[in-house]
N, C-alpha and C positions, 0 to 999 in steps of 0.2 A: 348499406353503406359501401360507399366505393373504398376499393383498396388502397385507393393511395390515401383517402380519410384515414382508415386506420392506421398508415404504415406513421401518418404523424403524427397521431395520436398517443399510438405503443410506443414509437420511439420516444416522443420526447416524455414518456411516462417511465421510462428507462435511462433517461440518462443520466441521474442520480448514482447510477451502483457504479459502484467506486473499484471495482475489479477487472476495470482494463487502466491503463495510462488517462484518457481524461478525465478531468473531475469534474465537468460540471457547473461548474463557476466561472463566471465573466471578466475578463482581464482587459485593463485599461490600458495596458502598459504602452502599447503601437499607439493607442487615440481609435479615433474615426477614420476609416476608411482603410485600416490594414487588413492584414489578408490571415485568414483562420480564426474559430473560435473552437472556446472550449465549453461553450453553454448550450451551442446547438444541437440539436439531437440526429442521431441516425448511425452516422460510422463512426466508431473509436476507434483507438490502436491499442493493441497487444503485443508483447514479444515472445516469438517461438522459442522454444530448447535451445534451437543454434545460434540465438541472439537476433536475428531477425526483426525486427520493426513489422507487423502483416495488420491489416486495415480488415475490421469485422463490423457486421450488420449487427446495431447494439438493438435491441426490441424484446418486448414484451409479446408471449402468446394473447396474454390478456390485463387489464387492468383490473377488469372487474375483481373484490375482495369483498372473504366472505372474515377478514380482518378489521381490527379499530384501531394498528396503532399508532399512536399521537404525532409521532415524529414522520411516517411518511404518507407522500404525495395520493397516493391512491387508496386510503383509507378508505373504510365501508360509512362512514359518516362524512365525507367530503362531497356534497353535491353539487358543487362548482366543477368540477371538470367531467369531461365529454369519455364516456366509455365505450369500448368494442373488444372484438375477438377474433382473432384470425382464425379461419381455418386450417388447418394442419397441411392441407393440399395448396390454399391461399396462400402461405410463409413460405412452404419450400418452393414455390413457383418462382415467389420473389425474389428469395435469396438466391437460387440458379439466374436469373435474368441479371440480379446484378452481379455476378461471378464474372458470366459472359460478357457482361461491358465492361469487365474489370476496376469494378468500383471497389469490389470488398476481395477477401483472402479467406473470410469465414465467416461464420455465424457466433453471436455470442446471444442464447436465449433465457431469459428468466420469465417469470410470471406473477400476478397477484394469485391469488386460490379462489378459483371459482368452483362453486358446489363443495367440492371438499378436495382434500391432497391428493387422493388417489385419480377421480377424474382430472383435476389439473396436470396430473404427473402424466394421464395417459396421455392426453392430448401434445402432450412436449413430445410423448414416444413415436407416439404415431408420423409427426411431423419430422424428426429427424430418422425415421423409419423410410419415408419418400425421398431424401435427402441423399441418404448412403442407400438404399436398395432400388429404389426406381429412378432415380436421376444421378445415381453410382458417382455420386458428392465425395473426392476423398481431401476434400478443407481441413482448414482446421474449428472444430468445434468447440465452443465453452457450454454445459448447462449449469443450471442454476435445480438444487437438488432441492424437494416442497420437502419441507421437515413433514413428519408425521403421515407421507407417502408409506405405503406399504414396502421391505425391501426386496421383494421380487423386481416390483416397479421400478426400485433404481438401481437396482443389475445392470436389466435394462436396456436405462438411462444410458449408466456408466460403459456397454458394450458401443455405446454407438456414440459417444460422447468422448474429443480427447481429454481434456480437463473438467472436472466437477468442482461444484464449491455449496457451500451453505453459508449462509450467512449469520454471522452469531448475532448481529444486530449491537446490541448495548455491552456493554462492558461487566457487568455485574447482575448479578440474579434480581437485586432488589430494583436497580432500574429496569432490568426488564417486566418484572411485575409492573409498575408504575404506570407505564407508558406503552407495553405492549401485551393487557392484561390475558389475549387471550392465546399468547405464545409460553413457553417455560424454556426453562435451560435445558431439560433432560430431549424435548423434542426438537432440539438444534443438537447438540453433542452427539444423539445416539444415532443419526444418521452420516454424522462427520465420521466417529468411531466405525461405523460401516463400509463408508468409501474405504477406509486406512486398508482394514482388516481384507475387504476385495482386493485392493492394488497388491496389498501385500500375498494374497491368495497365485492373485494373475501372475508375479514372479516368478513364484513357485513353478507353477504352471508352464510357462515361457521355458523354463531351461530342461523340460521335460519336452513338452511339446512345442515345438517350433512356429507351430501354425495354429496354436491354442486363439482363440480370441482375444483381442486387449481393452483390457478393463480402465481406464481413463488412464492414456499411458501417461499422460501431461501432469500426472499429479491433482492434488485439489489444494483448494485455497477459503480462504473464509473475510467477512470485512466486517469491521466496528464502526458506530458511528461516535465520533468524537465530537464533543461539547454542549450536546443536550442533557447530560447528566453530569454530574457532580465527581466523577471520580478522578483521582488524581494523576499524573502524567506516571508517577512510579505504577500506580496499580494497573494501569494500560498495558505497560511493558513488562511486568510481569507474568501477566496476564498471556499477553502475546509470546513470552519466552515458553510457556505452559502450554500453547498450543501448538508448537516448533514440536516440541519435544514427544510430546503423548500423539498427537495424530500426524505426526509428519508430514504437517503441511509445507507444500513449495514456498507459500507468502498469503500472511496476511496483512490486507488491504487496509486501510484508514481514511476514512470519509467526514470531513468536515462541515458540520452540522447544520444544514442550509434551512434557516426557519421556513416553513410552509404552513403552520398551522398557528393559530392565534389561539393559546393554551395556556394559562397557568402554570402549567407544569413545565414547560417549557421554554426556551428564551423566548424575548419577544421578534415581532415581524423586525426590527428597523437592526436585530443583533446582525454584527458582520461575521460572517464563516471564520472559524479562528485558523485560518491557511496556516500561518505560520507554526504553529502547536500540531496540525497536521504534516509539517514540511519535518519536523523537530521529530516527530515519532517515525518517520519514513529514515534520517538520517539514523537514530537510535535502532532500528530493525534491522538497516542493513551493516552497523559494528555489529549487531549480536549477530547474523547471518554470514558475515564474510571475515569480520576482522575477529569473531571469536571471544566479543564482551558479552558478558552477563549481564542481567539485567539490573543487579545489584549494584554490581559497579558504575551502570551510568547514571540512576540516581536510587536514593536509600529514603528510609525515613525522617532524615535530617534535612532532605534536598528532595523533596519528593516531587519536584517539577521541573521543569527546563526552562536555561536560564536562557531569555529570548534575544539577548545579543551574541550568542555562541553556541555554534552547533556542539554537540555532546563530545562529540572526541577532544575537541580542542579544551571544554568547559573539565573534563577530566583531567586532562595533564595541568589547567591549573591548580586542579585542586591536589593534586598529590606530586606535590616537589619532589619526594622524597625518592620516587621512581627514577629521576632525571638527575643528571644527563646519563644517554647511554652512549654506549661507546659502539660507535657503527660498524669496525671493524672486527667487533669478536661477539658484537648481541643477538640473540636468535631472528629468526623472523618473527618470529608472534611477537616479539619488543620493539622491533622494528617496525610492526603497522600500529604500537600504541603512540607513535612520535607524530606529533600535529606536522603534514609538509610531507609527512612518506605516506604512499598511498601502496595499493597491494602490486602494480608494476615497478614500481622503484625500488619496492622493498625484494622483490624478486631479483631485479637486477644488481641490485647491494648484495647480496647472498652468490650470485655468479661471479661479479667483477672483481670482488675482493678474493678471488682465491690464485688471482694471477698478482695482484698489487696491493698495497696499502692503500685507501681510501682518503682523499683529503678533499676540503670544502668544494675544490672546482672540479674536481672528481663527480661529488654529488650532484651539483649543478647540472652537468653532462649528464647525468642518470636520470634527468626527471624530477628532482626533489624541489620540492617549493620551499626553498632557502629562508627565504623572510620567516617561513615561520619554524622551521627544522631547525634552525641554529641553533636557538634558544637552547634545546632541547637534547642537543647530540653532543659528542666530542668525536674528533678527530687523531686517534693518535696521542689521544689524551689531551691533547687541545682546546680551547675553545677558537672560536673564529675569528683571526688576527680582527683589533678594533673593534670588537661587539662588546656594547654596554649595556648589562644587563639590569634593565629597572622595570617594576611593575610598570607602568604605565605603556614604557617600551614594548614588552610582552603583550599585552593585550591588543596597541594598536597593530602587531603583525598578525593577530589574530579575528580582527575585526575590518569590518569596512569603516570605512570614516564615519558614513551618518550613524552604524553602529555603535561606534566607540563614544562620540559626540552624544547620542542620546543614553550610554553607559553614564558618559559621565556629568549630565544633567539630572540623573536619579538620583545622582549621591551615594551610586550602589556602595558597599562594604565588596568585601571578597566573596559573598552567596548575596544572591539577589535575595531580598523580598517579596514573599509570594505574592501579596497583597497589587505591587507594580508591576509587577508578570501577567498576572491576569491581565490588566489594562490592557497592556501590549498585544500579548497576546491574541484579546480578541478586538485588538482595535480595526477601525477602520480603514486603513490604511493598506495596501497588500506590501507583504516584506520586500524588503532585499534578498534573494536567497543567496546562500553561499555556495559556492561550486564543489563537489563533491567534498569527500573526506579528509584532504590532503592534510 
């Protein structure tokens, strides 16, 4: 098979994982004839440490799997699609060749399991081995870590590799049995627990030895996939706060569940990807990663899903009055990023400018604050904002988009949505509105 066979083959058997920037799913939003997609396969993007935007070679070593399970593309029971295998000398040829034309910035490689983890894992070794030692590649790298690889193997990996990840797959142990009968949770965790325990090794290391080797300096990462099992948006985020904490992961990724396979067990071919509940848990990752919510606080067992006319920050300040108004001129920072309209540069520069002045509405204006929805929410000096009339309905429509608020209030919602019409929304048809950051 010619290479370039293969290279569209791995790639678009690759562009599914959900651990760079694209996702994978086809957006209508230009029409016909605009420029970019996000369904085609081959280059995605990534962002480096220093916040960089850098374009990587997304591909598979192999497709071929010695796997069944239900949810993805390259099953060992799928014989509709076209298999291959790169050679190790094959990939790093290609990924130097496209370096030099300046198509990519790096490599980002996973694999299905051919023969078993450990030949799969060598073969990922070997080829980023040609990469960094014979064509002295100093890119940047992502691997994709074979659970139940031996961990000599992902030493490794991890030495030649900046960033590692595992992928935990399914949310729950019991979906994972169901649907990926011949994976478990112990042999995803206890190579995740390894990467940790390495990085944290190579630190150690590092301030000792300077020129010690570095063990995936980038961190690791892990992705779930969302809406092929039953679990609830609270147990996701939980879930996700649990793996923050215990393996210090940089970020876990959220992949919206794109039917491929005609299963019982699984939605059907015609279900639409539920983006929006994917958009909903990306906004939710990053309060608990930057603005310092719990997972508790964005929803609980009363609220155990997101409500799909409001992103979680804003859907929080409604529900707890009792927090508001703060007073901008004497309230911490961490009070200050729970106010809908302050985001973490406003809130930064609220904490500087008021140590020279007192802070009033046109004050914050000047600072970046998204007023329409901040008002509500703040005092001035003890203030509210000359002429602000506070009524629910008011409230909400600053916190929504029009067709938002308009389809809020064609549900008949109460003050907590009904789960029942959340789903609908949620995995409707339709691709959302998204809202623009956190503010």
């Amino acid at each position: 098979m010619e290479i370039f066979d293969k290279l569209q083959i791995l790639a678009d058997s690759a562009k599914y994982d959900a651990a760079c920037t694209s996702s994978g799913t086809a957006s209508s939003v230009a029409g016909s004839g605009g420029m970019g997609s996000t369904c085609l396969a081959g280059v995605c993007h990534s962002f480096a440490a220093d916040g960089r935007c850098i374009s990587l070679l997304k591909v598979l070593q192999t497709n071929i799997c010695i796997y069944d399970c239900k949810y993805c593309l390259n099953r060992k029971s799928n014989a509709e699609i076209k298999r291959a295998v790169f050679k190790p000398e094959e990939l790093a040829d290609l990924t130097i060749q496209f370096y030099k034309r300046n198509y990519i910035e790096g490599l980002f490689l996973s694999s299905g399991v051919i023969k078993n983890p450990d030949y799969t894992c060598e073969l990922m070794i070997r080829t980023l081995m040609l990469l960094r030692n014979v064509h002295n590649f100093n890119g940047y790298i992502h691997a994709k870590a074979i659970p139940g690889a031996d961990s000599k193997l992902l030493r490794q990996l991890g030495l030649l590799a900046d960033r590692m990840s595992v992928n935990i797959e399914m949310p729950s142990q019991s979906s994972l049995a169901l649907l990926a009968p011949d994976k478990s949770k112990n042999s995803i965790l206890e190579p995740m627990g390894f990467i940790k325990e390495s990085i944290s090794e190579n630190c150690r290391d590092l301030t000792v030895y300077k020129k010690a080797p570095k063990f995936a300096p980038a961190g690791q990462s892990t992705q779930m996939i969302i809406g092929a099992s039953p679990e609830t948006d609270s147990h996701i985020l939980k879930l996700t706060e649990s793996l923050y904490k215990k393996y210090k992961l940089k970020r876990v990724f959220f992949s919206a569940y794109i039917p491929v396979s005609n299963d019982t067990m699984l939605p059907s071919l015609d279900t639409h990807p539920p983006l929006l509940r994917e958009h909903r848990l990306y906004q939710a990752d990053w309060l608990m990663r930057v603005y310092k919510f719990s997972a508790g606080e964005i929803l609980d067992d009363n609220s155990p899903n997101f409500n799909p006319f409001m992103d979680p920050k804003c859907n929080w300040a409604v529900n707890h009055p009792d927090f508001f108004p703060v007073e901008v001129n004497q309230a911490s920072y961490e009070e200050l990023l729970r106010v809908p309209g302050i985001g973490v540069r406003s809130a930064q520069r609220i904490i500087v400018a008021r140590r020279y002045n007192t802070l009033d509405f046109l004050s914050l204006k000047k600072l970046g604050v998204v007023l329409k929805r901040a008002q509500y929410f703040v005092t001035c000096k003890g203030r509210k904002n000359e002429g602000l009339i506070i009524k629910h309905d008011n409230i909400l429509k600053s916190l929504m988009s029009k067709k938002e608020f308009d389809m809020y209030k064609d549900a008949n919602c109460p003050k907590q949505l009904d789960f029942i019409e959340a789903e609908k929304l949620l995995s409707g048809g339709e691709r959302p509105v998204l809202t623009a950051g956190h503010k």
